[in-house]
C-alpha positions as CSV (number, residue, x, y, z in Angstrom):
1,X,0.0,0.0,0.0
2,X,1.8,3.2,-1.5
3,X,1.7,6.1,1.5
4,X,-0.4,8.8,1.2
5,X,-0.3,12.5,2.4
6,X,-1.9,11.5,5.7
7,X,0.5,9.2,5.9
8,X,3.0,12.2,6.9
9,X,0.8,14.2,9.3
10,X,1.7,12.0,12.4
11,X,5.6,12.2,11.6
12,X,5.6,15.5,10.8
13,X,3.4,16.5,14.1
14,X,6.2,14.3,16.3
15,X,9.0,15.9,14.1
16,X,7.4,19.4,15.0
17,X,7.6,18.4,18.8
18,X,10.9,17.5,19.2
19,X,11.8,20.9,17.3
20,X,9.7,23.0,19.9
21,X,10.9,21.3,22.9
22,X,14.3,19.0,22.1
23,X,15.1,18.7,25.8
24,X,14.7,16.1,28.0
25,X,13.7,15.3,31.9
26,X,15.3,13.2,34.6
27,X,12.8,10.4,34.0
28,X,14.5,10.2,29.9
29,X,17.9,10.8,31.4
30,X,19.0,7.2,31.4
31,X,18.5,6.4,27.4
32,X,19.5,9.8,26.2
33,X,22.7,9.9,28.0
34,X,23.4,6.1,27.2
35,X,22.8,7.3,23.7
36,X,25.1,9.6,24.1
37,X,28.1,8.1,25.7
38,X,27.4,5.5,22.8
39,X,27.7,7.8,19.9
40,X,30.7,9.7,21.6
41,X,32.7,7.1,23.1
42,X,32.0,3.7,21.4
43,X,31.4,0.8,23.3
44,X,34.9,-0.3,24.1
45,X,35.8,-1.7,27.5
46,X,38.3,1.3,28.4
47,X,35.3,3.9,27.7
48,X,32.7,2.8,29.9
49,X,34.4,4.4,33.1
50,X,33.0,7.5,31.5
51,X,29.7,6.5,30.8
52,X,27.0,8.8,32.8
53,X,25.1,5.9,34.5
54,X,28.7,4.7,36.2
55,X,28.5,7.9,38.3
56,X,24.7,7.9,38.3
57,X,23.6,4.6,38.4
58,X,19.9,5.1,39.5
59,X,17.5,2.9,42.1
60,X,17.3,0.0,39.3
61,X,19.3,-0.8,36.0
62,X,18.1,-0.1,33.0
63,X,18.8,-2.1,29.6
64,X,21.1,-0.8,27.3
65,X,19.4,-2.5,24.2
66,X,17.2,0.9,23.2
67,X,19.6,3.2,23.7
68,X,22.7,0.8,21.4
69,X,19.9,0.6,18.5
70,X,19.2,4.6,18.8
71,X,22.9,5.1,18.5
72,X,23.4,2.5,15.8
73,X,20.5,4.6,13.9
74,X,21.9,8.0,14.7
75,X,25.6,7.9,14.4
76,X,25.7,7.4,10.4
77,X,23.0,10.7,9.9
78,X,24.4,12.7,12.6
79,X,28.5,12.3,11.5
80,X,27.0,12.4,7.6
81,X,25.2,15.9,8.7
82,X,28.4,17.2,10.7
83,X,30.8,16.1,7.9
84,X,28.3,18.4,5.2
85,X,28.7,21.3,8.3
86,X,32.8,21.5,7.8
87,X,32.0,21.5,3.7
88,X,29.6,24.2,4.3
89,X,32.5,26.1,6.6
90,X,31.5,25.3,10.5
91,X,34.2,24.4,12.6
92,X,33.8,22.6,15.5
93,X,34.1,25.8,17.8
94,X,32.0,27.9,15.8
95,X,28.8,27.2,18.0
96,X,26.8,25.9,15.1
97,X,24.4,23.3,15.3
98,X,25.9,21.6,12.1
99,X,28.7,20.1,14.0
100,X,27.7,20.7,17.3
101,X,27.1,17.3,19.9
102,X,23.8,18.9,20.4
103,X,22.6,17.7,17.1
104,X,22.8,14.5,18.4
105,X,20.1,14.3,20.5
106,X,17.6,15.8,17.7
107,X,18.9,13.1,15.8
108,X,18.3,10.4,18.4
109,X,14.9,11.8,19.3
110,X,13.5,12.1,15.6
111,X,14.7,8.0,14.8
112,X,12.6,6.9,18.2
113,X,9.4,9.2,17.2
114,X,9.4,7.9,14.0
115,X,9.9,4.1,14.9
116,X,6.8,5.0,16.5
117,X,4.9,6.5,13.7
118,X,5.7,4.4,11.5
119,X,4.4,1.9,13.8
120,X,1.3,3.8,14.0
121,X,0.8,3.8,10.2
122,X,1.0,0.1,10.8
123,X,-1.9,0.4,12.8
124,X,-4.4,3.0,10.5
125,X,-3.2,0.1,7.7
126,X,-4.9,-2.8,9.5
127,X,-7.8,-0.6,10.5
128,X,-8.4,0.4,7.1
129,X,-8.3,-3.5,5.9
130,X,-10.9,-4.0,9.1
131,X,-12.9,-1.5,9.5
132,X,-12.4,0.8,6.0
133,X,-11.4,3.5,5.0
134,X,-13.1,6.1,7.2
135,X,-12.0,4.7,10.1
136,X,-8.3,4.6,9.3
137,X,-8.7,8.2,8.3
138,X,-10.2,8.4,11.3
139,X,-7.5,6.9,13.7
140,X,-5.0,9.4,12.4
141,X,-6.9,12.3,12.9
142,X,-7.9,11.1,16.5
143,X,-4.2,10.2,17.1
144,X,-2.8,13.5,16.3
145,X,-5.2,15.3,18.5
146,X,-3.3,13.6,21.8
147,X,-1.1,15.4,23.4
148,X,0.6,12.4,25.1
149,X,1.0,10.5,22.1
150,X,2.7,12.9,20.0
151,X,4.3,15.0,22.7
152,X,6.2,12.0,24.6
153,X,6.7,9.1,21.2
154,X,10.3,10.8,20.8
155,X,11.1,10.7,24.8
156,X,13.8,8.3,26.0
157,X,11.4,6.6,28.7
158,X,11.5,3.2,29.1
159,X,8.3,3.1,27.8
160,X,8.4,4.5,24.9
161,X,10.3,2.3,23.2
162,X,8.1,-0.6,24.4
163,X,5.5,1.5,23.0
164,X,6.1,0.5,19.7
165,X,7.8,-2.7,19.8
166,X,6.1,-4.6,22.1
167,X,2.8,-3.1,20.9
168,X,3.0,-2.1,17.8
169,X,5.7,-3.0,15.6
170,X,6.4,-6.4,13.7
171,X,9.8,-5.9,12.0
172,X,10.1,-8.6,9.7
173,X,6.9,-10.5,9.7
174,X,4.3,-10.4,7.1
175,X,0.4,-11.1,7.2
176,X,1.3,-14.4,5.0
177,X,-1.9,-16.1,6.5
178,X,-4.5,-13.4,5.0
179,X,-4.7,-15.8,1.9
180,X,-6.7,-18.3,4.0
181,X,-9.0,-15.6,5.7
182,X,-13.2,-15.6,5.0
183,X,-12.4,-12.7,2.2
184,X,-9.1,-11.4,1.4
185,X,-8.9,-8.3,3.1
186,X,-5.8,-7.3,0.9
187,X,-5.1,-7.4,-3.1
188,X,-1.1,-6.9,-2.2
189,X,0.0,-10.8,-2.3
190,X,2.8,-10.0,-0.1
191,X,1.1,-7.2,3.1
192,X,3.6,-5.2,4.2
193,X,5.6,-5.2,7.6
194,X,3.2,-4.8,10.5
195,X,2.8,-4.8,14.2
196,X,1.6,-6.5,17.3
197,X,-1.6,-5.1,17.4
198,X,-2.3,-5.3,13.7
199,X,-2.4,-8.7,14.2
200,X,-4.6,-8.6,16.8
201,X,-6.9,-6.2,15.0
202,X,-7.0,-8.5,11.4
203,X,-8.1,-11.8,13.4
204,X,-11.1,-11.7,12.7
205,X,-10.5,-12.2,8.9
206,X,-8.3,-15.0,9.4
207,X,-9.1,-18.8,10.5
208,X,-5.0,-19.0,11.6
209,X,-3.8,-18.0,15.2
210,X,-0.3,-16.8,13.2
211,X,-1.0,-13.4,13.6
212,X,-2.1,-13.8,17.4
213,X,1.4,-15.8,17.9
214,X,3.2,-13.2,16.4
215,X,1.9,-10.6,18.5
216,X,2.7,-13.2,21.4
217,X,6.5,-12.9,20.4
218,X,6.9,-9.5,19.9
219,X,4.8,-8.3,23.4
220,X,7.0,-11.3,25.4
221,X,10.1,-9.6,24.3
222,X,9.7,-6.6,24.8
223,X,8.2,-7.1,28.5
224,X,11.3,-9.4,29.0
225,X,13.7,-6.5,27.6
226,X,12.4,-3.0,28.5
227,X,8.5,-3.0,30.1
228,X,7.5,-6.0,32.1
229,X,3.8,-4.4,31.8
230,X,3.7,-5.3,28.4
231,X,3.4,-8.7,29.7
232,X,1.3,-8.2,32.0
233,X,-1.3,-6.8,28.8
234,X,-1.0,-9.7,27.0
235,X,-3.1,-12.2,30.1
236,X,-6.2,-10.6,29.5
237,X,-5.7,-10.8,25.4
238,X,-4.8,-14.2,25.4
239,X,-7.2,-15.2,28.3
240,X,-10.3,-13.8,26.1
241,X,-8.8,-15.5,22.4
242,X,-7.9,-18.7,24.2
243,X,-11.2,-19.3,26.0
244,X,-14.0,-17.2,24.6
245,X,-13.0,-17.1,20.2
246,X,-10.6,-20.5,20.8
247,X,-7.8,-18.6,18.4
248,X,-5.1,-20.5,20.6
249,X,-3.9,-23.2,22.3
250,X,-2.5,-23.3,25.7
251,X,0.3,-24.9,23.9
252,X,1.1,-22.9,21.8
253,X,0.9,-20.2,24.6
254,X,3.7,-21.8,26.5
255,X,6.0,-23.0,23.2
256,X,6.0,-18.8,21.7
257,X,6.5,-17.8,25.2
258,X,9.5,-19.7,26.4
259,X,10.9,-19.7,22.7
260,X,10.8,-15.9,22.9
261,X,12.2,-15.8,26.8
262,X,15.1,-18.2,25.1
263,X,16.0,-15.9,22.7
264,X,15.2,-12.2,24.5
265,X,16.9,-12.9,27.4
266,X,20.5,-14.1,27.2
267,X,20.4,-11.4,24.9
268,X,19.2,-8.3,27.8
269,X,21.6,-10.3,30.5
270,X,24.5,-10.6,28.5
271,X,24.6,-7.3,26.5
272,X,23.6,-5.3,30.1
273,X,25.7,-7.1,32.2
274,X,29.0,-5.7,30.1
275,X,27.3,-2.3,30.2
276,X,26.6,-2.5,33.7
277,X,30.0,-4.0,34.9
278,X,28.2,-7.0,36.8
279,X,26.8,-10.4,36.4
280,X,24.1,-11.4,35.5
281,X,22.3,-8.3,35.2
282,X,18.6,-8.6,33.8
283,X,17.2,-5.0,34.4
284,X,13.6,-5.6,33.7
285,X,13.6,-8.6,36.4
286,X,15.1,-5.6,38.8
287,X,12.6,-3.1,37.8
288,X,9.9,-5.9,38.3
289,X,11.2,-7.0,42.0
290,X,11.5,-3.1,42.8
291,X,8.2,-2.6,42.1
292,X,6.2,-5.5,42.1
293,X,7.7,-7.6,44.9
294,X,9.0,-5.3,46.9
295,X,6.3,-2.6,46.5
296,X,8.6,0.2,46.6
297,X,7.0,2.1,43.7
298,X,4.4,3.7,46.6
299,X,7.8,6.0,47.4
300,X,6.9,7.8,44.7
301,X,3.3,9.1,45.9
302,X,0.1,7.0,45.9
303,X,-3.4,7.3,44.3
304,X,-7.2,6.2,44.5
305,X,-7.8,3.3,42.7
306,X,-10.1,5.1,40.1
307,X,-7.3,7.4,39.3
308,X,-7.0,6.2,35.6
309,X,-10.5,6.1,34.9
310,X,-11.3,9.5,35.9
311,X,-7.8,11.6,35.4
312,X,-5.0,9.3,33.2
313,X,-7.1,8.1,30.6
314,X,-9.4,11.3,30.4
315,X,-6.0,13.2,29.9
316,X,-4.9,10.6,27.3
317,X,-7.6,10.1,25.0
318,X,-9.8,13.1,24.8
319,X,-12.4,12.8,22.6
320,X,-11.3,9.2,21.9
321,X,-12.9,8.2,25.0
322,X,-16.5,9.0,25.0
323,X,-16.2,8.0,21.4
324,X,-14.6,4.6,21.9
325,X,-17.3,4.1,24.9
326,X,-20.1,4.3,21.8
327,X,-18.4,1.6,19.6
328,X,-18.4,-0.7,22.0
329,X,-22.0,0.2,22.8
330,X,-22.9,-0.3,18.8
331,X,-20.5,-2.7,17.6
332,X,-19.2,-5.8,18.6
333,X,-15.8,-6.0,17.0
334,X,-13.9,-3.4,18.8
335,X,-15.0,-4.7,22.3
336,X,-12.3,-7.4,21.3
337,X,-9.6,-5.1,21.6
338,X,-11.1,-2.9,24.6
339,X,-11.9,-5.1,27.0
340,X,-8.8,-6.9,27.5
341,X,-7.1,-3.4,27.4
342,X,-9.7,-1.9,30.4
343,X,-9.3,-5.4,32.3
344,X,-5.2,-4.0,32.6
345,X,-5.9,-1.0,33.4
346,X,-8.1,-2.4,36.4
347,X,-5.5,-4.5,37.8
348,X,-3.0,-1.6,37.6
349,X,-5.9,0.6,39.3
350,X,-5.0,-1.8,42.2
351,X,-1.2,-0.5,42.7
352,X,-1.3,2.4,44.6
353,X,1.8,4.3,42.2
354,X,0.3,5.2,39.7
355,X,1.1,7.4,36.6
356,X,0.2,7.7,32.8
357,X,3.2,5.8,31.2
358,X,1.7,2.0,33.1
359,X,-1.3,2.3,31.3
360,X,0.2,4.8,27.6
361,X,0.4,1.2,25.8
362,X,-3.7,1.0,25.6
363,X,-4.3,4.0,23.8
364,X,-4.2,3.3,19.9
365,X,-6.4,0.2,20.8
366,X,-8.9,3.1,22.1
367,X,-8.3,5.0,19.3
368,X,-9.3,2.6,17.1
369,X,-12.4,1.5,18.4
370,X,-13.0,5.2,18.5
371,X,-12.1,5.4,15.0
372,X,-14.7,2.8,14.3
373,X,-17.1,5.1,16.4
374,X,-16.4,8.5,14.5
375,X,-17.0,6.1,11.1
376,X,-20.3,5.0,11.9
377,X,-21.4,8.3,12.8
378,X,-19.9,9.6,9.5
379,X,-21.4,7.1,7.8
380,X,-25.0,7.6,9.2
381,X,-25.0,11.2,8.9
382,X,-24.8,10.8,5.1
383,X,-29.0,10.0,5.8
384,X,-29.9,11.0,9.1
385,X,-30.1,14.9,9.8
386,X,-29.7,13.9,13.5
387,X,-26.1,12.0,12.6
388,X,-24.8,14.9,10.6
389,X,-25.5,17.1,13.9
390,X,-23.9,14.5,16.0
391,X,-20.7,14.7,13.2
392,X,-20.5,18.7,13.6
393,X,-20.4,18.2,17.6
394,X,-17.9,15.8,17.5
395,X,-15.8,17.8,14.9
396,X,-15.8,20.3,17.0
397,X,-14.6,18.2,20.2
398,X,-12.0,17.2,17.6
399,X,-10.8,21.0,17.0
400,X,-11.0,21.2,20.4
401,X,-8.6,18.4,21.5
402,X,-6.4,19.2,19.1
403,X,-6.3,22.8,20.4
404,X,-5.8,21.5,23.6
405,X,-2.9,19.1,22.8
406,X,-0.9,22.4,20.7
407,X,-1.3,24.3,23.7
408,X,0.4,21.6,25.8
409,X,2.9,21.8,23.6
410,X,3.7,25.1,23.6
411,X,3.2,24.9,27.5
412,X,5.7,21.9,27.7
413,X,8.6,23.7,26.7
414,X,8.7,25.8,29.3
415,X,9.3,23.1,31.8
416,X,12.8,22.8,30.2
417,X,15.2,25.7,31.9
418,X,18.1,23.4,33.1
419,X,18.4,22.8,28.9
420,X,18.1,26.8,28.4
421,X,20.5,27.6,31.1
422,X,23.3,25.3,29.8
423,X,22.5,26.5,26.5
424,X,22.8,30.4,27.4
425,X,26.0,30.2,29.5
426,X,27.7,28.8,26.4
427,X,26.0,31.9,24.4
428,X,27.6,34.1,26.7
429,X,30.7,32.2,27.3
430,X,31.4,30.9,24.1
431,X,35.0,32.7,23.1
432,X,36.4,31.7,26.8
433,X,38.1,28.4,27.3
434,X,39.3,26.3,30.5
435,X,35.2,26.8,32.2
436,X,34.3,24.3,34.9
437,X,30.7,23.9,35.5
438,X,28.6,22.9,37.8
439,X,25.0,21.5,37.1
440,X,22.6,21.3,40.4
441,X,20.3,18.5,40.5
442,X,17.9,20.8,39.7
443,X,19.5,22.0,36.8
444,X,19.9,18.3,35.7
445,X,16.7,17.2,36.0
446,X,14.8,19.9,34.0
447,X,16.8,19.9,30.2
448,X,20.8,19.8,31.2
449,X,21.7,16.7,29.6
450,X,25.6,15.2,28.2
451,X,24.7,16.5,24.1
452,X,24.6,19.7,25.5
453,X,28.1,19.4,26.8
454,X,28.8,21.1,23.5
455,X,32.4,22.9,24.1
456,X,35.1,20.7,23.8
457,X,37.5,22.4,26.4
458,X,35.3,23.2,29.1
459,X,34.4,20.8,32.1
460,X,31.2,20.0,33.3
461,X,29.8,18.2,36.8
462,X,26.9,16.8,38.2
463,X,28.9,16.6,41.8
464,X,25.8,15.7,44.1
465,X,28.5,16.1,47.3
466,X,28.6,19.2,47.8
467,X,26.9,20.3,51.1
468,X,28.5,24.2,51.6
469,X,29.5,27.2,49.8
470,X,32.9,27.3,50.5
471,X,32.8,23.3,48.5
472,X,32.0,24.7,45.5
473,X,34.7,27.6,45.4
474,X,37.0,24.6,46.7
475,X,36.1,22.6,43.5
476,X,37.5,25.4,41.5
477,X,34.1,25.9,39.5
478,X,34.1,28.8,37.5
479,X,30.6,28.5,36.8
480,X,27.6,27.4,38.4
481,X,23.7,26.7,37.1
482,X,21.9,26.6,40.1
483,X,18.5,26.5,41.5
484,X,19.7,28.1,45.2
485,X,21.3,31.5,43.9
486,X,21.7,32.6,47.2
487,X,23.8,29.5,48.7
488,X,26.8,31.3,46.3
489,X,26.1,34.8,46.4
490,X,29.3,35.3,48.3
491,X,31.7,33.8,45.9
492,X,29.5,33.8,42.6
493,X,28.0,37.1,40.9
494,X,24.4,36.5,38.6
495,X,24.8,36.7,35.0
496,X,21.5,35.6,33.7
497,X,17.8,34.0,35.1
498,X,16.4,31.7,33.5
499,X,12.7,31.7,33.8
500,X,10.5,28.9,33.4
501,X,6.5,27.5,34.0
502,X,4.8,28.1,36.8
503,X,1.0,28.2,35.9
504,X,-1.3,29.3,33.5
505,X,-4.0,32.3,33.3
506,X,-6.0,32.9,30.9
507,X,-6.4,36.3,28.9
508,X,-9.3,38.4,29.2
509,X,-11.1,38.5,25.7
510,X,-10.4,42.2,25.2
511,X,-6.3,41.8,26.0
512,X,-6.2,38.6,23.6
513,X,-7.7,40.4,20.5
514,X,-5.3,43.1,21.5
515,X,-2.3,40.8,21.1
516,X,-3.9,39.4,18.2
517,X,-4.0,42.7,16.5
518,X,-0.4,43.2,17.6
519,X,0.4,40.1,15.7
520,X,-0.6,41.7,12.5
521,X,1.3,44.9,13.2
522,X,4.9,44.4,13.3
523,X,7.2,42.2,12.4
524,X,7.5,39.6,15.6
525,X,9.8,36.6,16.6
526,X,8.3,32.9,16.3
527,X,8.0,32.5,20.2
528,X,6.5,35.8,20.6
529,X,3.8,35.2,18.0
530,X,2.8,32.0,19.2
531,X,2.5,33.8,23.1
532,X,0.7,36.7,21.6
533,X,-1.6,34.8,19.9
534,X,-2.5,32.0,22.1
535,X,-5.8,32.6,24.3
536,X,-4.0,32.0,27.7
537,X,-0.9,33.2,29.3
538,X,2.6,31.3,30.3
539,X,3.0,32.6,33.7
540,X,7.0,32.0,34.5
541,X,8.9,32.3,37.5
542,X,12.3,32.3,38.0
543,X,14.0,28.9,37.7
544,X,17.9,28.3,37.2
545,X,20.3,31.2,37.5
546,X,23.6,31.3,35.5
547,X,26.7,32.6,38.0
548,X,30.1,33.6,37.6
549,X,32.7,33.1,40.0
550,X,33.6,36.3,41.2
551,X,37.2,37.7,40.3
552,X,39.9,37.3,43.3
C-alpha cells in the first residue's frame, strides 16, 4: 500500500515536537545519556568508566538494548550531517548546530518518534483492511489530537520504546496467512511489515492464530527487555482469544513464550551485564522485584484506585474516550480489543503508584475503536439529519482536543530551563576556554543533559557532594547553574535568570484580540507570536540562574 499524504501528518506532528521542545527530563535521562556516551565514546571496554550511568547509576538498572539501536541509527545521519557542516564552513568551535554534539540528540529523538509512527501507520493500515477507509482516516486524525501520544513518542522513557515494539511493531513478519482468511482483506499478495496489534486487530479475517502468535512474540520480548507491563497486557488478550474465540492453544501459549524468553533474554543479560560491569544483570527482572515484589513504587506518591478512569485516561484520550465508549455500545468488534485493554488497566488501578506511562500502551487500541465510532457516525450522517449534527459536535470536540494538545505543547517547553540555562552560558561564554561547570540536580533534572556538553575544552559536573558554599569555590568551578542563587552569592555574581513555568491564566477576551492585532502589526519573533496569539498566558517564574565566579 503506497503512503499517502496523511501518511506524513503524524511524523511531521512528532518531528514538529521534538523541534519546539528537544530537551529532555530526569525520567528520559537514562537512554539519552546512554545514547550519548554510545555515539561519543563507542562501546569499548576502556570507555565505559565515563559513561554517565557509572557515576549515576539510578535505584534499578536499565537495559542498554534501546539506547545501542538509537545510537546504531543515529551515528551514520548525525557524522553524515556534521561532515556536510565542515564542507559548508563550520568548525567545531563555531557554535553551530551543524557540528555541534547537540545535534545528536535531535537526531536520536527524531529515529525513536518515527519508529513509532511508522508503527502507528502500521496500525491506520490494519484498521483500514478491518474497518475501512473512514476509520483509518479516522484513527490518524484522532491520534494526532493527543497530546501524550505525540508530545512523549520521541522521549527516551522506558516506555516509549516498548510502546512500539512490544505493541506495535512487527519488523520482519508479514500477514502471510490473510490468503486463507473468510475474504481477502488485501489485493497486495505480499502485506507489508506490521505490528503487534495489527495482528490482533485483522483476526477476525483470518481462520490462523499466526497473527495472534506473532503478537505473542513481539509483546513477550519486549516485557522481557524493557516493560514488564507489556506482559502483563497480553493475560487478559490471550485469556479472552484462548477461552471465549478459541484462536489458541495453551500450547502454543507456553512454546511462543518460552521460545521468545530463550531468545530475549540471554540477549538483555548478556549485552547489560558488560554495560553494567556486573553479572548477570537482567534489568527488567530488577525493575519488576523493585516494584512488584518489593512494592517500593508507593515512594513515589500514591493514588485512588479510580485514578486512571477519571484523570490518566481522560487526559490521554480526549475525545477518543466517549467516542470509543459508543463503539463498543454499537458494535461488537472493537469490544475485542477494549476489554482486554480496560481489564489491565483495572488491575493496575490496584497499585497504589500510579502514573500515565503504566497504562500509555492501551491508547491506539482506544483509538481505534474510536475510529470505528467517529466512522459510523460519518457514515450515518450521510442520511440522518440527526447523525450529521452528531458529526458537527464531535468535529468540533475534535478542534477542540487538538487545540488543547498544541497548547500543551507550547506549554511543555517551558518546563525545560536546566536545557536553556546550559544552552545560554555557552552563548555568553562561548569565546572563553578552561570553564568548569557545575549542574545542580535541579538544573539536571529539567533539560541539562551530556549532548549539550557542546564545548570541547570546558568541564562540566553533576557533583551531588557538595553540602556548603565554601565546596564549590574549593572545586575550582568557574561557573555554576543553580537553583539556590543565594547559597553562592558570596563567591558567585548572577549573570542571567532563567525563567521557566509556573501556571497558566488565561487572557481576558479584550487583551487577547489586542495581542492578536499586535500580531498583524509588526514584524515579531516565532516565540512571541505563538504567546501573543494563544488565548492563555505562560505565567514563569524564576528557575535556574547562570553565576560567575567572582574575580579574586
Amino acid at each position: 500500500m503506497p503512503p499517502t499524504p496523511l501518511d506524513f501528518l503524524i511524523p511531521a506532528l512528532i518531528i514538529s515536537h521534538v523541534l519546539l521542545c528537544p530537551y529532555t527530563k530526569v525520567e528520559e535521562s537514562f537512554n539519552l545519556q546512554a545514547t550519548h556516551d554510545i555515539i561519543n565514546h563507542g562501546v569499548g571496554s576502556s570507555e565505559l568508566p565515563h559513561f554517565d550511568h557509572r557515576e549515576f547509576p539510578g535505584v534499578v538498572p536499565r537495559t542498554f538494548l534501546g539506547a545501542l539501536w538509537l545510537s546504531f541509527q543515529s551515528w551514520p545521519v548525525l557524522k553524515t550531517v556534521q561532515l556536510l557542516g565542515t564542507v559548508m564552513g563550520h568548525g567545531p568551535e563555531d557554535g553551530s548546530l551543524w557540528r555541534s554534539k547537540f545535534l545528536g540528540q535531535y537526531v536520536a529523538r527524531i529515529f525513536l518518534g518515527l519508529l513509532t509512527a511508522f508503527s502507528l501507520l502500521h496500525v491506520r493500515r490494519a484498521v483500514k483492511t478491518v474497518f475501512g477507509h473512514p476509520a483509518s482516516v479516522a484513527f490518524v486524525f484522532l491520534t494526532c489530537s493527543q497530546f501524550h501520544t505525540i508530545f512523549w513518542t520521541s522521549r527516551t522513557l522506558p516506555n516509549m520504546f516498548a510502546f512500539p515494539l512490544g505493541m506495535h511493531f512487527n519488523f520482519n513478519s508479514h500477514l502471510d496467512t490473510i490468503s486463507t482468511s473468510h475474504h481477502s482483506p488485501s489485493t497486495d499478495p505480499n502485506p507489508p511489515a506490521t505490528i503487534a496489534f495489527s495482528f490482533h486487530i485483522i483476526l477476525p479475517l483470518t481462520r490462523s492464530s499466526n497473527q495472534l502468535r506473532i503478537a505473542v512474540r513481539y509483546m513477550i520480548f519486549t516485557a522481557v527487555i524493557f516493560r514488564f507491563e507489556v506482559g502483563i497486557l497480553l493475560v487478559p488478550v490471550l485469556a479472552l482469544e484462548w477461552l471465549w474465540f478459541h484462536r489458541i492453544t495453551l500450547a502454543e501459549v507456553v512454546l511462543d513464550v518460552l521460545a521468545t524468553m530463550a531468545a530475549a533474554l540471554p540477549l538483555t543479560v548478556v549485552i547489560d551485564s558488560y554495560f553494567w560491569g556486573e553479572w548477570p544483570v537482567w534489568p527488567e527482572a530488577a525493575v519488576f522485584w523493585f516494584n512488584g515484589v518489593e512494592g517500593r513504587s508507593v515512594e513515589w506518591g500514591v493514588l485512588p484506585f479510580h485514578a486512571y478512569f477519571t484523570t490518566f485516561l481522560p487526559r490521554l484520550l480526549l475525545i477518543s474516550l466517549p467516542l470509543a465508549v459508543y463503539a463498543c455500545a454499537v458494535d461488537p468488534r472493537p469490544r475485542r480489543h477494549v476489554i482486554p485493554a480496560t481489564v489491565y488497566v483495572v488491575f493496575f488501578s490496584l497499585l497504589g503508584h500510579k502514573e500515565w506511562r503504566f497504562v500509555v500502551y492501551i491508547v491506539p487500541v482506544f483509538n481505534v475503536a474510536a475510529s470505528v465510532g467517529l466512522s459510523k457516525i460519518y457514515i450515518r450522517s450521510l442520511k440522518s439529519p440527526a447523525y450529521r449534527i452528531l458529526l458537527a459536535l464531535v468535529g468540533l470536540g475534535l478542534l477542540a482536543s487538538f487545540a488543547a494538545s498544541t497548547v500543551m505543547a507550547w506549554v511543555s517547553s517551558y518546563n525545560y530551563p536546566g536545557g536553556h540555562a546550559l544552552r545560554r552560558l555557552h552563548e555568553l561564554r562561548w569565546e572563553t576556554e578552561d570553564i568548569r561547570v557545575h549542574m545542580d540536580v535541579y538544573t539536571a533534572m529539567t533539560g541539562a543533559s551530556r549532548f549539550g556538553e557542546v564545548k570541547g575544552r570546558w568541564s562540566y559536573f553533576k557533583t551531588e557532594t557538595h553540602t556548603t558554599p565554601d565546596s564549590y569555590t574549593a572545586a575550582n568551578y568557574t561557573h555554576l547553574l543553580t537553583s539556590t542563587p543565594a547559597l553562592h552569592e558570596a563567591s558567585y555574581a548572577v549573570l542571567d535568570v532563567i525563567t521557566g513555568y509556573d501556571g497558566l491564566r488565561v487572557k481576558r477576551p479584550r487583551a487577547w484580540v489586542a495581542d492578536v492585532a499586535s500580531v498583524l502589526k509588526g514584524a515579531l519573533g516565532w516565540s512571541e507570536i505563538v504567546e501573543r496569539v494563544m488565548p492563555v498566558k505562560v505565567v514563569k517564574g524564576d528557575k535556574v540562574w547562570v553565576m560567575e565566579k567572582n574575580a579574586e
